[in-house]
C-alpha positions as CSV (number, residue, x, y, z in Angstrom):
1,X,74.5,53.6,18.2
2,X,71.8,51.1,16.7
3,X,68.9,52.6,15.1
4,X,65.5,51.0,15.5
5,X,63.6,52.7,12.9
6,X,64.4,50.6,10.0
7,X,63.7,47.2,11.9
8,X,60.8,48.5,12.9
9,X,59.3,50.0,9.5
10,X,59.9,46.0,8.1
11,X,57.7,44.7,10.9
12,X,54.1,43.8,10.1
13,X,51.7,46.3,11.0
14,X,50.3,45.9,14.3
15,X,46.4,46.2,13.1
16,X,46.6,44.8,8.8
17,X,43.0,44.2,9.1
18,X,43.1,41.1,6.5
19,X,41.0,38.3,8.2
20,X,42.4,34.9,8.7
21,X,39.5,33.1,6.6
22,X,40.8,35.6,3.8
23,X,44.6,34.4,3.8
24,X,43.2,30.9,3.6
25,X,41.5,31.2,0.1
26,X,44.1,30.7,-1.6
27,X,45.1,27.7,0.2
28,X,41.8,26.2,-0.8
29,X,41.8,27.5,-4.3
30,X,45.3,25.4,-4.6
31,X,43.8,22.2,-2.7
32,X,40.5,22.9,-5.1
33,X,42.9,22.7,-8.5
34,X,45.0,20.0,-7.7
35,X,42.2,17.5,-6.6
36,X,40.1,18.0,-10.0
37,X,43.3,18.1,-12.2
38,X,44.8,15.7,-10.7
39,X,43.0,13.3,-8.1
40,X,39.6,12.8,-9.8
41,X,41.3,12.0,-13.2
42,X,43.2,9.2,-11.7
43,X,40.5,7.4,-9.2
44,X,38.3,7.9,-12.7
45,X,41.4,5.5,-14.4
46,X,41.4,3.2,-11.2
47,X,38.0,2.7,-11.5
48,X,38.1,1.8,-15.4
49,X,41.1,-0.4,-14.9
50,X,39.6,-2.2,-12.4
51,X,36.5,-2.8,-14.1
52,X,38.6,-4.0,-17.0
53,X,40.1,-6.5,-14.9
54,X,37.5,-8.0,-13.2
55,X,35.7,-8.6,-17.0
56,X,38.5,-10.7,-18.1
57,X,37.3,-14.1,-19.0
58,X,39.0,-17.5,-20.3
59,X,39.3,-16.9,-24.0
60,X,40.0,-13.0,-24.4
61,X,43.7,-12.2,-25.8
62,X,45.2,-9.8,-24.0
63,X,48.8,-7.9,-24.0
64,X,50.5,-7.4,-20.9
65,X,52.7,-4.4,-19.7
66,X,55.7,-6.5,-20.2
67,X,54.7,-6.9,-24.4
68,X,53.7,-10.6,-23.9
69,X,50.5,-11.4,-26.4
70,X,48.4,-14.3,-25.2
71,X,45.0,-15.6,-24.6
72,X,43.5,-16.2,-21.6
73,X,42.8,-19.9,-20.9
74,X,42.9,-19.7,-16.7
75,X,41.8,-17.3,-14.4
76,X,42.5,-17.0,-10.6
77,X,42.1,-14.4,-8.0
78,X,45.5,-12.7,-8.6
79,X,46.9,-14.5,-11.5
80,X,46.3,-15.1,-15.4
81,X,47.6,-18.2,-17.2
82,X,48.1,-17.1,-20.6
83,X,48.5,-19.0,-23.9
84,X,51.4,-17.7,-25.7
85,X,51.5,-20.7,-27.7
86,X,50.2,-24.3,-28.3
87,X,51.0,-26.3,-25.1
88,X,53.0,-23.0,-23.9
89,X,51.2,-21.4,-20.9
90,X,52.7,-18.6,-18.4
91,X,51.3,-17.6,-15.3
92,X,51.5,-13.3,-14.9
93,X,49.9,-11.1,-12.1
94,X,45.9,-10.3,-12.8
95,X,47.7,-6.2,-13.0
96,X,50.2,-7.1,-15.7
97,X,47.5,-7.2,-18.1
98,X,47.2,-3.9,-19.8
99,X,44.3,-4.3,-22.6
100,X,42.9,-6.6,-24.9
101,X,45.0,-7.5,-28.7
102,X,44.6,-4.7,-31.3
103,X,43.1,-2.2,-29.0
104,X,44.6,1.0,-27.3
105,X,45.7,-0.4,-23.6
106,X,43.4,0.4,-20.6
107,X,46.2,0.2,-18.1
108,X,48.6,1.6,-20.0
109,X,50.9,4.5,-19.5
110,X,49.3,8.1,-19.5
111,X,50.7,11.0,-21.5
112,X,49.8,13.6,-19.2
């Protein structure tokens, strides 16, 4: 009526021999690949963005993200007051500020 010989020959064999550490190597080879490609490149660009931020001073020109081009004339824990022009200041976020006038952006957009 039903024959059990093909189910059977598609179940694992009983005994395969393969150690569980072994199956998990190339679990860890995956997790191993995507932290250096991936994670350590990024906390690297944290790290240098933050340091650009904190090293702003009153008097740098800057660009922020949004294209604005200013100089710096206050500075505040979590805001900028930027220049833009004589008697013409704007207040933006300390992390819209994206690198320094006529230099290639720290905090800009990767290519990757």
């Amino acid at each position: 009526m039903f024959a059990l010989g093909p189910l059977l020959a598609m179940a694992a064999p009983p005994d395969s021999g393969v150690s569980p550490l072994v199956q998990l190597i190339p679990f860890a080879l995956v997790l191993g690949i995507f932290y250096f490609v991936i994670l350590l490149p990024m906390k690297r660009r944290q790290k240098k963005v933050q340091e650009f931020l904190s090293a702003l001073k009153v008097g740098d020109r800057v660009v922020t993200s949004g294209g604005l081009y200013g100089a710096i004339a206050k500075l505040t824990d979590s805001s900028v007051h930027l220049q833009v022009a004589p008697n013409v200041r704007l207040e933006v976020s300390r992390a819209a500020i994206v690198g320094y006038q006529g230099q290639e952006p720290v905090a800009g957009e990767t290519n990757a």
